[in-house]
Each structure stands twice: as C-alpha cells, then as structure tokens.
N, C-alpha and C positions, 0 to 999 in steps of 0.2 A: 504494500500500500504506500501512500505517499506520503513523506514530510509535508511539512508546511513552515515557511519562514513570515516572521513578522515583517509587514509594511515597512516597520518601523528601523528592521535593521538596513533595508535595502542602500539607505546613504552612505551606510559603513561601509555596505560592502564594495562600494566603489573608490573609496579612501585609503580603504586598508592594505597594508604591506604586504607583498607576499613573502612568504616564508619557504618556500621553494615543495616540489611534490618528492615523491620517493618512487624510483624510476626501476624496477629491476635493471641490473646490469647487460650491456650489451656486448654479445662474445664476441672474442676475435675474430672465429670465423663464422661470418654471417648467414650463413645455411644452414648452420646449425636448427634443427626444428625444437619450435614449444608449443605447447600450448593443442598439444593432440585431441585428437576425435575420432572417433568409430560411430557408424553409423549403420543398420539396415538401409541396405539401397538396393536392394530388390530379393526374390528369394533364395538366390544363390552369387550373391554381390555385398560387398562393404565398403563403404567411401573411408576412405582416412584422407581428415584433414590436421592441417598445421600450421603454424604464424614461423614466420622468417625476418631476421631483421634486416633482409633485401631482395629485391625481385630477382622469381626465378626463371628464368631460359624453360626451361622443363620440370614440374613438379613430378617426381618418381618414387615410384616405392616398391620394391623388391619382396616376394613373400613367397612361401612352401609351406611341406607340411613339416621340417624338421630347418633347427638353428641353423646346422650345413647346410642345407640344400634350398636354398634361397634362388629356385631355377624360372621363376616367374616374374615377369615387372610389368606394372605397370605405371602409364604416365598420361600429363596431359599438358598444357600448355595454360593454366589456370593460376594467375598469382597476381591478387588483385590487393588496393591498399583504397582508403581514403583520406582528405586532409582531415586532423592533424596526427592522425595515428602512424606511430614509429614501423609499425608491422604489416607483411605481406599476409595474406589468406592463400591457403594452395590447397590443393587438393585433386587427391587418383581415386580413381574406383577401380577396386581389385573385383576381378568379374569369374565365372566357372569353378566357384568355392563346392565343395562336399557341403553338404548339409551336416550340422552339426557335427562342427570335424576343429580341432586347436589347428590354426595354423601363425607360422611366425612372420613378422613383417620388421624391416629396415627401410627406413626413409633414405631417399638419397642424401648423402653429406659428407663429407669426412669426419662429421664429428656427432654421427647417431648411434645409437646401441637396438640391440633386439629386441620387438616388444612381442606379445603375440594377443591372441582372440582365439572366441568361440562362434565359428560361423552360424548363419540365422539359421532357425530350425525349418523344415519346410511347411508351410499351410498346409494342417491338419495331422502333425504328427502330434501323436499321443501324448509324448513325454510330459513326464510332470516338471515344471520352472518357475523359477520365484521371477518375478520385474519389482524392483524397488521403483518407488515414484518420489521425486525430491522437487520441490516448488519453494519460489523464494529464497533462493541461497544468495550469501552475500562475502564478499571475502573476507578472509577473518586475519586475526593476528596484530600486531600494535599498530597496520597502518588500516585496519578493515574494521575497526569499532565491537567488532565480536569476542567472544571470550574464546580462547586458545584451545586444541584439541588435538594424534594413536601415530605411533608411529609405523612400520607396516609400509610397505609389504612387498611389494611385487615390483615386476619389472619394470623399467621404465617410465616415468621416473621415480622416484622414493620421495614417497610422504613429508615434509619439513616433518622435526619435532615439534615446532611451536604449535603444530595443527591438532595437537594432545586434548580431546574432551571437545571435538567440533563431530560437525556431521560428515565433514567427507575423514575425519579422519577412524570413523565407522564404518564407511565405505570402504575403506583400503582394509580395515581389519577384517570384513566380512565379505572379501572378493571373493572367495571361492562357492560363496551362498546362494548370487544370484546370476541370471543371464545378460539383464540389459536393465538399462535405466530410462525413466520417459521424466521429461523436466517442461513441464507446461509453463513456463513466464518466469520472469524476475532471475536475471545472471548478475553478478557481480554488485548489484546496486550501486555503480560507478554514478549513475545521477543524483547520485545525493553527495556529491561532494562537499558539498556548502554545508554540510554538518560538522566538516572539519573546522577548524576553525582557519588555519594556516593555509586552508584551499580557496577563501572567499576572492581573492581576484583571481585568483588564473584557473576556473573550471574546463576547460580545454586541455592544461596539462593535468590536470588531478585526475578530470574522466580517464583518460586516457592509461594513466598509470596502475588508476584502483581495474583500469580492463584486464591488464597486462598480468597485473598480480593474482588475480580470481582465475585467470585461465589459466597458468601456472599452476593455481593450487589444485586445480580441478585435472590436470591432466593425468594423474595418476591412476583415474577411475577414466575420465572419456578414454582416455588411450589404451583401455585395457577391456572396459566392457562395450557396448554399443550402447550408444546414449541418444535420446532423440529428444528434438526442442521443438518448441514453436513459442509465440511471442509473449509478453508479458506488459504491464504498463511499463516497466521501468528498460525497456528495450526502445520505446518510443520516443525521447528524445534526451538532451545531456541533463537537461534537468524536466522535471515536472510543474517548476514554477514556471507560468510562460516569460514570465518578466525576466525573470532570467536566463530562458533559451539567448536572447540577442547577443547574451557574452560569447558563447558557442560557435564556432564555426558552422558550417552550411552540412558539411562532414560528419555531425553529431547527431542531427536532426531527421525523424522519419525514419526511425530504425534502423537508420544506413548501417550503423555496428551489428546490429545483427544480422542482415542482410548480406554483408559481405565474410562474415563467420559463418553461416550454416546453410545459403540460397542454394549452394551448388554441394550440399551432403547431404541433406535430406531429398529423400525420394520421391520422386510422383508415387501418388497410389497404383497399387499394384494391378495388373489384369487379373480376372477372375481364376481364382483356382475350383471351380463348382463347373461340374459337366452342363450345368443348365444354360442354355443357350440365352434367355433373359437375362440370366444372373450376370452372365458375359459384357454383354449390350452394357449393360447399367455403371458393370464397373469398366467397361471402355469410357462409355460418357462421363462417369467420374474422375478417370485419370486426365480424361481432357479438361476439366473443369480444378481440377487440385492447384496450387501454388504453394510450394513447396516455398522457404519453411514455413509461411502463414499456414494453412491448411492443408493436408494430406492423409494417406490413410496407409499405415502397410500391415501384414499381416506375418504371425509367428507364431508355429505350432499350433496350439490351441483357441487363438487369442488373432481378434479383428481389431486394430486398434485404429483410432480417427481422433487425429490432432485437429483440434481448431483455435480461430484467432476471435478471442473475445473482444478483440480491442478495438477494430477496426472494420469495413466493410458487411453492415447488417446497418438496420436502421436502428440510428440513436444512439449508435456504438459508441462509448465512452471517450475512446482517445482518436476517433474519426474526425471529420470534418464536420464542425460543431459540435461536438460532443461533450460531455458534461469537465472532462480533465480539460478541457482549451485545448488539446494539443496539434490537433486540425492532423493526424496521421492520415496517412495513405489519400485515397484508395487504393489497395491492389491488385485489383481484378475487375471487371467489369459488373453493372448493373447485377444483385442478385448472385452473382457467380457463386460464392461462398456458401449459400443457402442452397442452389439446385446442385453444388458439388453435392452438400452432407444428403439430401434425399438423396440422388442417385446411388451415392459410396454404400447407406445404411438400407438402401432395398435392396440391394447387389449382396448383401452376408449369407451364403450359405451356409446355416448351423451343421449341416451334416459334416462339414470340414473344420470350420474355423465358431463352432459351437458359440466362445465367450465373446460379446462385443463391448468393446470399451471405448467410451469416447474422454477424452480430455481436453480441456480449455484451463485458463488462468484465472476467469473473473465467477466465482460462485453465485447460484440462485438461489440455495439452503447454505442458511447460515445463520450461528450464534450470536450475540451482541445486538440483533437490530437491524434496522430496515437499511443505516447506512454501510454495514457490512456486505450486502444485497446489492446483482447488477440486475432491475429490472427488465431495461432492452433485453440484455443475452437470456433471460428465463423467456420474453417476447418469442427473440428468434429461434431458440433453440430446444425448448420442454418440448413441445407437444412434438416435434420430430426425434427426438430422442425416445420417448415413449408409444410413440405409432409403430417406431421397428424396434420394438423389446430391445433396446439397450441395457445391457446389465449393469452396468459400473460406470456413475460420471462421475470425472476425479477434477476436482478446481483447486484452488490455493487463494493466492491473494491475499486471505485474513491470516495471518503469524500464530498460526495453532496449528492443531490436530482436532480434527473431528468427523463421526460418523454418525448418519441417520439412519433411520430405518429405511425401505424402497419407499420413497413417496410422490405423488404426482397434483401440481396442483393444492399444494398444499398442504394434502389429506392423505396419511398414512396407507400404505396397500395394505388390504385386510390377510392376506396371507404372510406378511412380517415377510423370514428370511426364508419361506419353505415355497419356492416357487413362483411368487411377485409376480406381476405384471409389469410392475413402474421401480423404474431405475434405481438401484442403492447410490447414495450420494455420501462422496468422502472428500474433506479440504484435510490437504497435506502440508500449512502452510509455515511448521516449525520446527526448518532445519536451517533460522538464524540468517541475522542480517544487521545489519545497521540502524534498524527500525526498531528492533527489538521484538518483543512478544506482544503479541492480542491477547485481550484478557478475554477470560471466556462469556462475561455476559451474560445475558437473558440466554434461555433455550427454547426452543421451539418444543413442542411436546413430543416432536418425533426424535430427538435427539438422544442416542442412544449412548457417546462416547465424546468427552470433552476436554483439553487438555492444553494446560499453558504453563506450565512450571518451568520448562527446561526447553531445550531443543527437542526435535524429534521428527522423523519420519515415517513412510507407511511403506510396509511391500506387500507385493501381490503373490498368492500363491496358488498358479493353477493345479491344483489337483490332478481331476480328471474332466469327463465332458460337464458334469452334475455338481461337481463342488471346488469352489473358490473361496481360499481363506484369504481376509483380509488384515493385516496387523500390523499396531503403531509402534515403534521402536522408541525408547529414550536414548538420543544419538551418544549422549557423553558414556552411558553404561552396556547400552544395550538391550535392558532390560526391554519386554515385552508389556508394555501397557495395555492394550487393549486386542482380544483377537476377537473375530468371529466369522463365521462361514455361510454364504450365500448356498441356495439348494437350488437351483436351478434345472427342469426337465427338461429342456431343448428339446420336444418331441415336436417340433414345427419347423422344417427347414428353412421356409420365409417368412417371417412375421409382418404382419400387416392388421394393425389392433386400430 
C-alpha cells in the first residue's frame, strides 16, 4: 500500500541536502550477471533473465542436464536499459527442456558460476508440488527499513547474512520445499524513497539503488526457482505521490522498471493442452489477447494459473488513467482487452488436465480492516468472472498481512465452507515485509477464517492431488506454521460454466 507525505514537508524537501544513496558496487568486469530470474515460459521452456552493468552484443546462457556437460546455448540479442538506471535487462529462453528434469545453466561471462532448476512440470501431471506465493516484498537490511533475516543455501548466489529472520531468507532455507514462486505486485518498494530521510532530493538515484539492492537480494531464490510476477501499485511509478513523480525522470514512470525487468520473461499464455477442440479456440484467443507481464496465464502440473493486472486497464482501475492513486498508468492493451483475455483464458480450463484454477492479482476485494482496504472497480471487473468458471483460489496482497476467508461470492459465505464450494476461497499474502510495515488486522468480515499481523509471513500452496489443496501461512523469521487448511474440491465438471 502507499505512504503518504505531508503537504507540509514538500518545501523541505526541495531544500534539503542530499546525503548521497548507497549504490551496490560495480564489478570490474561488466558482464558479470545479477540480479537473476527463472521463469515458466512455456511447457517445456525457461527464460533466464539478468541485469548487467553494460550492454550486451548477445545475451547467452549455456545449460545440460549435468555441471560438465553444458552442451546446449542459448541466446538472443535482448539487452535493454532505461534513463537513469545503471543496468542492462537480458534475457535467453532455454527451449526443449525434459519435463521435470534438474538441469544446470551458466550465463555467459567470464565471471559467472553454475546455477541450476527444476524444469516446469507438464499440464496435467499428477505430481504432488508446493508454489509458495510472496506479495509485497520490500528490500531489507540497514538500507531497506526492514528488520534483518537465514543464511543458506544454494547455488548461486548465497544468501547475505544480514538477510537473518526476513522472508527470502526463509526462502533460501526452505529451497528444496517448493517448485516455483508466483509474486502478484509490490518488488522492492524503491518508491518510497522519500521515507528515507537522506533520499528526499535525489529520488532518481535512491529509486534506482533500493532497485539494484532488492534484486540482488532476491536472486538467490528467482535464480534458483521459477518465479512469476505481474504488476503491483508500487511498480507504477518512482513515487506514489504525484507531486512528487516531477523529480523523477520520464524513465521511472508507467512501470517502465518493470516493464523492462520481466516484458520479455514472462510468457504469453499457453495453447490449450485439453483435446477439446473449443477448449483450443479459447485458449488460442486468449494467448492472442494476454500481455505479458500485465496479464497472462500458464499452466503446471496440476494447476491453471492466470496473473492479472489490478492496476490498470478495466474500468476505474486505480492506478489507470484517472484512477483513484492519480497515477494516470498505462493503458496496455486495447479497449476491454484484459477483461475478454481473462473470459476466454478461464473458459478454455480443462479440469480433466489442469483440475486446480488459480487466478492472482495484487489489489484485494475481501479484506480485513474496512472498506479502505477494499479495491471496488477490481471486485466490479473481476468476481462474477472469477466465479462463472469455478475459480478455486484468488490470491491478492496489497494489505501487509496474512489472511484467509472462507469460499465467498458477493459477499455471502458458500454454504458448502471448504467441502466443495462453488465461489472462490480468497487469501491476501501480504506479510512478507516492507518498508511500510504491517497492516493491523482490523475489523473482520464474518467470513474471515484466519488473520495475522504480528510478524512477517507468507503463504504456500500445496497441491495434493486432483480433490485437495492445502493452503498454509508461514511465520517467515521461524517458520513456524500459522494457519493450514485444505480446500475439497470435486472437479467432476471438465468446463464450468455457473
């Protein structure tokens, strides 16, 4: 969610001295990659991307099924930068991967080491898999406002210590737990500079720095598991206060930062894997209609998953043009687009293959606290299609907590609880720590099953099998197990149409 600065500092902060930002350091040798990412990019394909501190001739990256045998490369000509950010975006897409297979990859550099992954599983294998979901992460440490957190673990790169009792440094203690990560909005909270106090005149280099540091910190998980984003408020411009975008470069503004981080690693949605020749059609029309990384849908194992952009492009969209944040984003797609993508992608779900549907946004429509917690437009745009094609799981953030409700639609609890529902279970994942701090829990709605603001924490998902999905809230600094519970779901309807 958003700071807010007083009127009243505004003259200061045009007065005030700067005190300089804190810059990670820049290697000698400038190819060296940071700041990795994996992604699902399609169902036997993975993008790896990475920040360079200079543009690349050819972004390559080399990969097998064994450390030696590094007998595959792929490359592409992709290495894009904007003003005033010190770093290149690149990125390859390794393609003809095994279906759930380790393989190892090396970036091109002289000065990269071996990292590896677990290839995407194919739509509609069986297998049982956790997806942890982490929303609103902010970077931590003495120059990220957040309290210090595990040291751990794996390849490429290693954890800092200071990251001792945070959420990703949970993440790295508990890599071998899950498969892939889904991160609906809010990276780095680089827009809230202005809460530093030594950042108030030059928001240009503090953005830029607190970018540079959160992607760092965060590489030891994107670079290790497959992580999928799409947008957030605080992706939308350097700052949230409009008065103060004007400091900002042009570079800063309109999610350019995310845009040139994840545009070309996230995937168009997928073509149908469902022998039904409608099913086909629908998610053709869909992928024609997706915009990666606003909106898209791909699918693994068990699990249909559809990212959306709550921020932008539907009517009344918050950080749209007029929108209640001022921030006047996008448009990024045409008339409507985003809306006939999500009906075509969610009548296109054959349950006989990909049984679980999961859709994920950033801006919640159940929620604790109050109505100003609550994005009406996105319940507008988005409930009754969410519950026309039995979506089982909407997963939001935005509010700095943990919480779960019962399946509810419209307000009004599904009379069958967790043994088979009709209307969507709804969970906000939104306290794994920021700059912002924690949302207090607030008023509850009566459907409010699970509520949680003490600490940090996040949620993972645990698909089962086709009929049951556990859901459960981690407390990030221990681990501990806050809250579980398990969705019962019969998927005896290959297309739902309610």
């Amino acid at each position: 969610m958003g700071g807010i600065l007083s009127l009243k500092l505004l003259p200061f902060v045009a007065s005030c001295a700067f005190a300089g930002v804190n810059y990670p350091e820049i290697p000698k040798d400038l190819t060296t990659p940071f700041q990795q990412r994996l992604t699902v990019y399609g169902p036997n394909a993975v993008s790896v991307g990475w920040n360079t501190y200079e543009q690349l001739n050819q972004s390559c990256v080399n990969y097998g099924l064994s450390e030696t045998n590094l007998n595959t490369k792929a490359c592409s000509s992709s290495s894009t930068t904007y003003d005033p950010s010190r770093t290149w975006s690149n990125v390859a897409v390794l393609t003809g991967l095994t279906p759930a297979t380790t393989y190892y990859y090396k970036i091109d550099s002289t000065n990269s080491t071996i990292g590896h992954f677990l290839s995407p599983r194919t739509p509609g294998d069986r297998t049982a898999f956790t997806m942890d979901v982490i929303i609103d992460l902010g970077v931590y440490g003495k120059d990220g406002f957040t309290s210090k957190r595990s040291t751990k673990k794996d390849t490429i790169p290693v954890i800092e210590p200071e990251l001792n009792h945070t959420t990703i440094g949970r993440l790295a203690e508990t890599i071998d737990d899950y498969e892939l990560v889904i991160h609906p909005g809010d990276f780095a909270y680089a827009d809230d500079w202005y809460l530093k106090f030594a950042n108030l005149l030059d928001g240009k280099e503090a953005y830029e720095s607190i970018i540079e540091q959160f992607y760092d910190q965060l590489a030891p998980i994107a670079g290790r598991k497959l992580y999928m984003a799409s947008p957030g408020n605080h992706e939308a411009d350097c700052s949230e206060i409009p008065y103060l975008n004007g400091l900002c470069p042009k570079g800063q503004n309109n999610f350019t930062e995310f845009m040139h981080r994840y545009e070309k690693t996230m995937p168009q949605s997928f073509i149908s894997s469902s022998p039904n020749p409608t099913a086909q059609t629908l998610a053709r029309t869909a992928r024609s209609l997706s915009n990666p990384p606003f909106w898209y849908s791909f699918e693994y194992g068990m699990a249909h998953v559809v990212m959306i952009d709550t921020e932008t492009d539907f009517p009344n969209a918050p950080s749209g043009q007029g929108g209640s944040a001022k921030l006047n984003g996008g448009p990024f797609g045409t008339a409507n687009q985003q809306i006939e993508f999500l009906k075509a992608d969610l009548a296109s779900v054959d349950r006989s293959v990909t049984p679980w549907l999961i859709v994920a946004g950033h801006r919640p429509w159940y929620s604790t606290g109050g109505s100003s917690n609550v994005c009406s437009p996105c319940q507008e745009a988005f409930e009754g299609l969410l519950y026309q094609y039995g979506v089982d799981i909407g997963i939001f953030g935005h509010v700095h907590n943990s919480q779960r409700f019962m399946p509810v639609v419209n307000g009004t609890a599904d009379p069958n609880g967790m043994e088979d529902p009709k209307a969507p279970m709804y969970i906000v994942a939104g306290g794994p720590g920021n700059v912002e701090g924690l949302s207090s829990v607030g008023s509850k709605p009566a459907y409010t099953e699970f509520a949680y603001a003490d600490d940090y924490s996040y949620s993972t998902l645990r698909f089962l099998d086709e009929q049951h999905l556990q859901v459960d809230f981690v407390r990030s600094s221990t681990g501990e197990i806050l809250d579980s519970s398990t969705l019962y779901k019969e998927h005896a309807t290959d297309f739902v149409d309610q």
